[in-house]
C-alpha positions as CSV (number, residue, x, y, z in Angstrom):
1,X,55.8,3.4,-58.3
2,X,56.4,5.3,-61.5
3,X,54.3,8.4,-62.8
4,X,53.4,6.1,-65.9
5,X,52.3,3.1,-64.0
6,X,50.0,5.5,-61.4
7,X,48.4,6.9,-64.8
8,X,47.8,3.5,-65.8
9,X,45.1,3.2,-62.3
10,X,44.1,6.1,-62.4
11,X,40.9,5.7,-64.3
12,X,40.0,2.5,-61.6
13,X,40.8,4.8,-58.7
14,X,38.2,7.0,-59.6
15,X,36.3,4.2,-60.4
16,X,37.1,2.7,-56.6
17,X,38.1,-0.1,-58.0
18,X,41.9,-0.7,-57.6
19,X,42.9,-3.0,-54.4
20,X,44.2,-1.8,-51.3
21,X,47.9,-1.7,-51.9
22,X,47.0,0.3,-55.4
23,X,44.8,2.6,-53.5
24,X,47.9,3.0,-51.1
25,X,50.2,3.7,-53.5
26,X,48.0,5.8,-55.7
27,X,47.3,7.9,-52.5
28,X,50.9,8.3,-51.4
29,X,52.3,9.3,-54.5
30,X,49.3,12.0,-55.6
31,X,50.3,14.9,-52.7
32,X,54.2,14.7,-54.3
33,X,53.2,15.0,-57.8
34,X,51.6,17.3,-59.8
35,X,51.7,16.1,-62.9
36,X,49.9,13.3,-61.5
37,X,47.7,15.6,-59.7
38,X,46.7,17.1,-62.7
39,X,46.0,13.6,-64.6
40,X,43.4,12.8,-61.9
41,X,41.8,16.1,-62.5
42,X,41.7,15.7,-66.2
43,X,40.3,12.3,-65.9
44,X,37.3,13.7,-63.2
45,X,36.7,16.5,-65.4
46,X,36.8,14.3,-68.6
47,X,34.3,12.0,-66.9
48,X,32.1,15.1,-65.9
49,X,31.7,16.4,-68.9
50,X,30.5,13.4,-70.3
51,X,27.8,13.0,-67.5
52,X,26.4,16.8,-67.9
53,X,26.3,16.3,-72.2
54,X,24.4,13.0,-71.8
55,X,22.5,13.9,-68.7
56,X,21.5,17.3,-70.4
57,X,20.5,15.8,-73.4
58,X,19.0,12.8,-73.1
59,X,16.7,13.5,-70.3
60,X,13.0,12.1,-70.6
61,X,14.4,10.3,-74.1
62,X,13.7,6.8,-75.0
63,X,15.2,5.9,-77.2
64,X,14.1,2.8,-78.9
65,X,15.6,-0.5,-79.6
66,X,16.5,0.2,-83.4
67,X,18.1,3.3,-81.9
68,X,20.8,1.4,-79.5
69,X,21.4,-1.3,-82.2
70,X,22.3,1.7,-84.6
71,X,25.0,2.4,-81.6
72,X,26.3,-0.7,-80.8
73,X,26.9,-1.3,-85.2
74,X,28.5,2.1,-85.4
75,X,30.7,1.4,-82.4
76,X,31.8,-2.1,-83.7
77,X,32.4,-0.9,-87.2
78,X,34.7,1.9,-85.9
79,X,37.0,-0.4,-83.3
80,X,39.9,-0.2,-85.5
81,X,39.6,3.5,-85.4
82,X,38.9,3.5,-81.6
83,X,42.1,1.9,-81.4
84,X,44.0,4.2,-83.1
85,X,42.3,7.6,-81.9
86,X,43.1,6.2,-77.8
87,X,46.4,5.5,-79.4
88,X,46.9,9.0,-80.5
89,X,45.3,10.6,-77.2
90,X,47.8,9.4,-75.2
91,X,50.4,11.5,-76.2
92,X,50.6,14.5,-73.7
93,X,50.2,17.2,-76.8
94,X,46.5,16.2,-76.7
95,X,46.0,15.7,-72.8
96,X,44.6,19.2,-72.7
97,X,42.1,18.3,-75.7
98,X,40.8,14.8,-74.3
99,X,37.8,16.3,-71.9
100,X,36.1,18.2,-75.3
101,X,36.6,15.9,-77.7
102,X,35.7,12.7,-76.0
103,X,32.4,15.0,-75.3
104,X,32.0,15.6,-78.9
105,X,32.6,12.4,-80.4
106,X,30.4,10.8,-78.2
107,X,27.6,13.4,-78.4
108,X,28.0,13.1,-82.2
109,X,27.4,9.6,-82.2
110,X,24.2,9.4,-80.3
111,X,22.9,12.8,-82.3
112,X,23.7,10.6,-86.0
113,X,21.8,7.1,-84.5
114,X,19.0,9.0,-83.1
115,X,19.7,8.5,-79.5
116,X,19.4,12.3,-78.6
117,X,17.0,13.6,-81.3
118,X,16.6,16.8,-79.5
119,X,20.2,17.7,-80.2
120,X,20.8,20.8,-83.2
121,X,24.1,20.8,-84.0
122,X,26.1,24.0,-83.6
123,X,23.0,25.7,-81.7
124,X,24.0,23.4,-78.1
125,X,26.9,24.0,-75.6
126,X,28.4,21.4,-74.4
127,X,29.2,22.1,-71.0
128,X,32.6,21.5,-69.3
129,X,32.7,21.9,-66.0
130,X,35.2,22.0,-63.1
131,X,34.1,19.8,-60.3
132,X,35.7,18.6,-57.2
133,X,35.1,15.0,-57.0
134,X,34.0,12.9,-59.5
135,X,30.0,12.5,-59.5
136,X,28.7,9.2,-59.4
137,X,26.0,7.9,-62.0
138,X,24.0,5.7,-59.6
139,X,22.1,8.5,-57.4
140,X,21.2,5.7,-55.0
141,X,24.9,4.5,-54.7
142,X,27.3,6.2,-52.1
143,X,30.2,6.3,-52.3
144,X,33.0,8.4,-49.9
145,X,35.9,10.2,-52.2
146,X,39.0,11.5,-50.9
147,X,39.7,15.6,-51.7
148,X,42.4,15.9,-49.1
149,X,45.6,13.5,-49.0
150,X,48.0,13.6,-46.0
151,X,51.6,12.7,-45.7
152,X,54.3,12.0,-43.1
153,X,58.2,12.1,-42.1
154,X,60.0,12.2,-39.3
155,X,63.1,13.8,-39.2
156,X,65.0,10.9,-38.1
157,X,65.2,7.2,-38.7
158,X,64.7,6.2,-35.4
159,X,65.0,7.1,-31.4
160,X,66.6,6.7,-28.1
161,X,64.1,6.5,-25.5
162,X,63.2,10.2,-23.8
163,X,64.2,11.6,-27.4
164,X,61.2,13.8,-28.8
165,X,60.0,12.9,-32.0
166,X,59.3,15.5,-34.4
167,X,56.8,14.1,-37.0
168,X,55.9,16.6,-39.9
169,X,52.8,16.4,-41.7
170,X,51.6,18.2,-44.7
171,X,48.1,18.3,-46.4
172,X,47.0,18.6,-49.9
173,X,43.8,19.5,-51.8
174,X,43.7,17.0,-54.5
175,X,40.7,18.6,-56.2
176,X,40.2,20.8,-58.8
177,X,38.4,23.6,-56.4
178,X,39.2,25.6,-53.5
179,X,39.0,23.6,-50.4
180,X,37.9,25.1,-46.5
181,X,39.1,23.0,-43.9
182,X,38.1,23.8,-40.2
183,X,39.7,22.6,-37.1
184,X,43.2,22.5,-38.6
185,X,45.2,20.9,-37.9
186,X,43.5,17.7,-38.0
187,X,43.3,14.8,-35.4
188,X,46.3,13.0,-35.4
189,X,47.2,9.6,-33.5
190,X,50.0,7.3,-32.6
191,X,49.2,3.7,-32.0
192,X,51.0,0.2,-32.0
193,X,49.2,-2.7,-33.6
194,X,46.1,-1.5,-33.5
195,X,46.0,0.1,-29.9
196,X,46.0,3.8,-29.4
197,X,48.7,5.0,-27.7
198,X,49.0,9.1,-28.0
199,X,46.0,11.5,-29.8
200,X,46.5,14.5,-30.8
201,X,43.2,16.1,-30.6
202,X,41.9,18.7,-33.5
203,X,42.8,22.2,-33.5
204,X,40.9,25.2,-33.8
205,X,42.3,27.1,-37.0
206,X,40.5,27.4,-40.7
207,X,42.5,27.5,-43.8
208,X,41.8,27.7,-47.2
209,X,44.0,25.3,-49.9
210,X,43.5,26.5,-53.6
211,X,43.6,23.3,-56.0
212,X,46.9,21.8,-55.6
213,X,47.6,23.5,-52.9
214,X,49.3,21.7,-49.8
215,X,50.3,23.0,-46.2
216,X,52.2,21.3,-43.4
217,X,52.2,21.3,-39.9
218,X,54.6,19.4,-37.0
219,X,54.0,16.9,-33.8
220,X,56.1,16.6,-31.2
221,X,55.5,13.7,-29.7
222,X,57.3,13.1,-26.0
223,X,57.6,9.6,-25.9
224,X,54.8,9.7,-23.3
225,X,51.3,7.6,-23.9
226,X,47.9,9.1,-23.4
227,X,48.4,8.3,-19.1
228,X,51.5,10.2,-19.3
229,X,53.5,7.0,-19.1
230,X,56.7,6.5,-21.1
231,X,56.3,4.4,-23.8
232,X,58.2,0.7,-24.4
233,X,60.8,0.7,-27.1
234,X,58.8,-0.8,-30.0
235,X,57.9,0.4,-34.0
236,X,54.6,2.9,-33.5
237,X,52.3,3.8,-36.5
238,X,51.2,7.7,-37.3
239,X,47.8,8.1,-38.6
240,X,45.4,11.7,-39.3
241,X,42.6,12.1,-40.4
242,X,41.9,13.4,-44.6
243,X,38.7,14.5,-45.8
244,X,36.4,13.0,-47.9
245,X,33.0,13.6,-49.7
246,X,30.1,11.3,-49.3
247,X,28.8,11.2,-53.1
248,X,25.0,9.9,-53.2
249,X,21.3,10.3,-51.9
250,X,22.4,12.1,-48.9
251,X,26.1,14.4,-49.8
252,X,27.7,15.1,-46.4
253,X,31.3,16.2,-45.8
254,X,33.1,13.5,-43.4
255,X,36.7,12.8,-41.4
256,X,39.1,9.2,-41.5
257,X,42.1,8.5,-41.1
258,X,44.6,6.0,-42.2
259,X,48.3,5.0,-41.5
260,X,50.9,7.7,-42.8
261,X,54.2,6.8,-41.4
262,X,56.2,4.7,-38.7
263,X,58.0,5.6,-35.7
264,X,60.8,3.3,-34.5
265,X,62.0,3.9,-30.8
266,X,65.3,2.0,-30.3
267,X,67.5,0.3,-27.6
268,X,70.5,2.0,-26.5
269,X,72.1,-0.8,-26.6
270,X,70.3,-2.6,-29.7
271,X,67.3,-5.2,-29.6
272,X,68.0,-9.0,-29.4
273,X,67.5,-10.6,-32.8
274,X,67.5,-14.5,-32.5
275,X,65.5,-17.6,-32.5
276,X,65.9,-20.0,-29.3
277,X,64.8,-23.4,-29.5
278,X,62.9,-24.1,-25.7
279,X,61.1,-27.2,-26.0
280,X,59.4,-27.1,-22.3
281,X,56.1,-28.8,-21.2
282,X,53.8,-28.3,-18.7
283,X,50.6,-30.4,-17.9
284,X,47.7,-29.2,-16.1
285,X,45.1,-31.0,-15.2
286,X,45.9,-33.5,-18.4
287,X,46.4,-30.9,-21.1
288,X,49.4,-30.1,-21.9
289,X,51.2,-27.3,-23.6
290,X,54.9,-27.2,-25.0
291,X,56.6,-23.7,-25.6
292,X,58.7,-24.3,-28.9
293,X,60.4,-22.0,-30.0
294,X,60.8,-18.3,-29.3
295,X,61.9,-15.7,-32.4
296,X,63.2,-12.4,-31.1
297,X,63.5,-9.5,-33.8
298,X,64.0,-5.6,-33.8
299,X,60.4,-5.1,-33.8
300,X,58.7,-7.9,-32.2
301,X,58.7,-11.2,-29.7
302,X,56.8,-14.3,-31.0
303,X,56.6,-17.2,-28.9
304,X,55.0,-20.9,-30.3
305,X,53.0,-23.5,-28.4
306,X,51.9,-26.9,-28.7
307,X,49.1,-28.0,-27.4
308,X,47.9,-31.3,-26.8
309,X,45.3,-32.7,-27.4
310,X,44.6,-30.5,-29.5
311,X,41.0,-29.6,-29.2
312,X,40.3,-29.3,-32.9
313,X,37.1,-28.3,-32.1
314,X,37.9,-24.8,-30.9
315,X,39.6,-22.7,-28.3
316,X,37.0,-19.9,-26.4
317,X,39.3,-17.8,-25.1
318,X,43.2,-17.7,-24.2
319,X,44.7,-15.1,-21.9
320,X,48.3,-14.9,-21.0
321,X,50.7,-11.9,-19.6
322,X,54.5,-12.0,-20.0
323,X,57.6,-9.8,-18.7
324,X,61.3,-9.4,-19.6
325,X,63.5,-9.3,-16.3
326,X,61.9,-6.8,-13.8
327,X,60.2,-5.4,-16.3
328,X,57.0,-4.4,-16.7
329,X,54.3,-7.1,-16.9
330,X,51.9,-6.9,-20.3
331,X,49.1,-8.7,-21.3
332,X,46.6,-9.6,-22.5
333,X,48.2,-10.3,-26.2
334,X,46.4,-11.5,-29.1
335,X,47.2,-15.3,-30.8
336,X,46.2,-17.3,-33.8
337,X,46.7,-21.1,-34.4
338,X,47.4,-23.1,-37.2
339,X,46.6,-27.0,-37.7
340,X,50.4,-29.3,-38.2
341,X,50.5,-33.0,-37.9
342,X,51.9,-32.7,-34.8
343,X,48.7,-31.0,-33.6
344,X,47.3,-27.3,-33.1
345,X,50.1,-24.7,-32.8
346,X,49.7,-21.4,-31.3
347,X,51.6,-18.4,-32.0
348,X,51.4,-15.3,-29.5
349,X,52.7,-12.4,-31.7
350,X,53.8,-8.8,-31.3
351,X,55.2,-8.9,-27.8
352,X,57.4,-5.9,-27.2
353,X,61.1,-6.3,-28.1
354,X,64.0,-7.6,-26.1
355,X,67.3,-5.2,-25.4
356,X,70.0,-7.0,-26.5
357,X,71.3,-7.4,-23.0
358,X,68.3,-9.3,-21.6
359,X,68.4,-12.2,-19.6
360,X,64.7,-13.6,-18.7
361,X,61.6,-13.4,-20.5
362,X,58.6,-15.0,-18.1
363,X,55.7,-15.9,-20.0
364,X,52.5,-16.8,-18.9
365,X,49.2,-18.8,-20.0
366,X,46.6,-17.9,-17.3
367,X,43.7,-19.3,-18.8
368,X,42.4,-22.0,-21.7
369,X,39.0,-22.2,-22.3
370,X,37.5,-24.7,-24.4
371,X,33.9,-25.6,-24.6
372,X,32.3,-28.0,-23.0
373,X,35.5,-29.2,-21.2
374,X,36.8,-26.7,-18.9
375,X,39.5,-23.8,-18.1
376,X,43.1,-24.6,-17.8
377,X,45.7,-23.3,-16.4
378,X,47.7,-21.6,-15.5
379,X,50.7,-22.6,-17.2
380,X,54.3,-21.3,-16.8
381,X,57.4,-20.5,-18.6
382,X,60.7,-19.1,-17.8
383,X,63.0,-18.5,-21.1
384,X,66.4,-18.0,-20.6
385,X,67.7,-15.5,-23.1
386,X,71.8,-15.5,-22.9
């Protein structure tokens, strides 16, 4: 995403309302830019300023209806200037300007409809000040807001299996103040699909990051899970914490963590990418279920069921375990459904990856639960995969 469309969210990021992919995006982007960077400061600061004036001055007023009716006119007569003057702010020669004026002009307006009759001209300072997230307005709302963003690479595309993974990190202070961290660097983990595979527990260190400021630090990750177990060929997600500010009745400092980067760990000799039609049935105790298809990719295997009949009424539980050759056997592994006119399909997802020189995959549905009828099962498959 472009600098010019970020700018363009900005003002709805700090307003928390952009979707999750903007958010993403946004959040990616900020630690590499500072042009960006400083935008989002402007904009907090801008919106800051405008708090404290109002705030400041119209504390304990009420102001009455003839007042705000004077503001709404004078607003509506002047939207053909408003148009023009945002026009003219955009241009980056008044970017520097934007946080005093905007405090003025609107200041100025509530002093001339009577809004803020405590207000002297030229006898008041309007303060701005530098703040390092943006307040909310609704004391009773909270609302957590990032200060820190982290980032991720590895230095290669991909890995053999045994290879160490170097993954480097670097953390930024997004704000417009100096920023203490403790117990850097920060947790990290690496997890597939959900499931945590490897931590990386917090260390011990405090640093300081001026605004702007970013510092980096490296994993190496062995390969090995938390048990000390090699992991399976498969893509695994990086995620660390960042810190954010709890804005509202109660201000605390807090830790998350979201998804930074992926690490793919690779076949020697390349993973089986394919589709194989199977069409086997097996009935057990009269339900039966059909393996359809099986689609084998460089990240994945997902294997597809028919069941029949099809229970439309619901499925309680589903276990099932699988293995490729003498492998290792897996399972449990999560499934969905979806309703065809042929009946209620099943989809197992995210099994492991194949190596391209494969020859079995054995499959297994221990147990179908449905309520009120019974358990089935179990029901087996063998797929041959040359």
């Amino acid at each position: 995403m472009k600098c010019e469309d970020i700018n363009k969210l900005l003002s709805a990021y700090l307003d928390e309302e952009v979707n999750p992919r903007e958010r993403k995006l946004i959040e990616d982007h900020l630690p590499t830019c500072e042009k960006c960077r400083e935008e989002l400061r402007l904009f907090a600061s801008t919106r800051e300023a405008l708090r404290q004036a109002l705030s400041t001055k119209a504390a304990g007023a009420e102001p009455s209806i003839q007042a705000w009716n004077n503001v709404r006119q004078h607003i509506e007569s002047k939207s053909s200037f408003w148009e023009h003057f945002t026009g003219i702010l955009s241009k980056p020669a008044w970017r520097v300007a934007i946080p005093v004026v905007l405090v003025l002009i609107v200041v100025g307006t509530l002093w001339g409809t009577g809004v803020l009759p405590g207000l002297q001209g030229g006898k008041d300072t309007i303060p701005v000040p530098i703040t390092t997230v943006p307040a909310t307005t609704n004391p009773t709302t909270t609302r957590s807001l990032r200060v820190t963003a982290v980032t991720a690479v590895t230095d290669k595309l991909s890995y053999l299996p045994g290879e160490q993974v170097e993954i480097k990190l670097s953390l930024t202070n997004i704000t417009q103040e100096p920023l203490t961290l403790s117990n850097f660097p920060p947790y990290t983990e690496i997890s597939r699909l959900g499931v945590l595979v490897r931590k990386f527990d917090r260390g011990e260190q405090q640093i300081n990051l001026a605004p702007g400021e970013s510092t980096t630090y490296t994993i190496i990750w062995d390969q090995l899970d938390d048990g000390g177990k090699p992991v399976n060929p498969a893509v695994y997600q990086v995620a660390a914490e960042y810190v954010t500010v709890t804005k509202g009745s109660s201000p605390a400092g807090q830790e998350s963590y979201h998804e930074l980067t992926e690490v793919t760990i690779e076949f020697p000799q390349g993973a089986m990418q394919k589709t194989i039609e199977v069409n086997l049935s097996q009935t057990v105790d009269g339900v039966t279920m059909t393996l359809e298809r099986v689609e084998l990719s460089a990240t994945e295997i997902k294997v597809y069921f028919l069941m029949s009949p099809n229970y439309v009424q619901g499925i309680a539980d589903m276990r099932c375990k699988y293995r490729i050759d003498n492998g290792n056997t897996f399972g449990p592994v999560s499934w969905g459904y979806r309703m065809l006119e042929k009946g209620m399909e099943f989809v197992w997802g995210d099994l492991y990856p194949a190596p391209n020189d494969a020859q079995m995959l054995f499959f297994s549905i221990t147990r179908v639960s449905v309520p009120r009828v019974g358990d089935y099962g179990p029901f087996e498959f063998k797929v041959q995969l040359q």
